[in-house]
C-alpha positions, 0 to 999 in steps of 0.5 A: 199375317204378313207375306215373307220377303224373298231373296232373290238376287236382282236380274242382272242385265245381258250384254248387248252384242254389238252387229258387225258390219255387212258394208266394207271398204273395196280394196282395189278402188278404195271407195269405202262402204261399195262392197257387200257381202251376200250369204246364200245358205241354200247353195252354201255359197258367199260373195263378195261385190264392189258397186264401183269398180265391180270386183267379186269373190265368192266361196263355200261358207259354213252355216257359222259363217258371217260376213266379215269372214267372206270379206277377210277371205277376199283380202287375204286371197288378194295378199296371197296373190299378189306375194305370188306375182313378186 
């Protein structure tokens, strides 16, 4: 006798998550790809370094924090700081 056939649905296929970057452009020399971000989990502590012009930022992360969020941190307290000059 023969085996029945199943129905089971075809398994559909995951999207792929595409990786942000870890590399950016520095705002104040404009070198791209010069700053990196580094995430410390131990201190909870990220920052922000240019290898051109050796500007840095650092702040407190979370443990949902990537580093796209330190890099846009950085730019928004360059903006913040520079409408504070004028």
């Amino acid at each position: 006798m023969g085996k029945r056939k199943s129905r089971a649905k075809p398994v559909a296929n995951k999207k792929r998550v595409q990786k942000l970057d870890t590399v950016y452009t520095c705002p104040f020399c404009s070198h791209g790809q010069s700053v990196e971000c580094e995430i410390d989990t131990k201190v909870m502590e990220g920052r922000v370094r240019c290898f051109i012009c050796k500007e840095s930022y650092a702040t407190k992360i979370t443990t949902l924090t990537e580093a796209i969020d330190i890099y846009s941190e950085w730019i928004d307290e360059c903006i913040r700081v520079n409408q504070s000059d004028s």
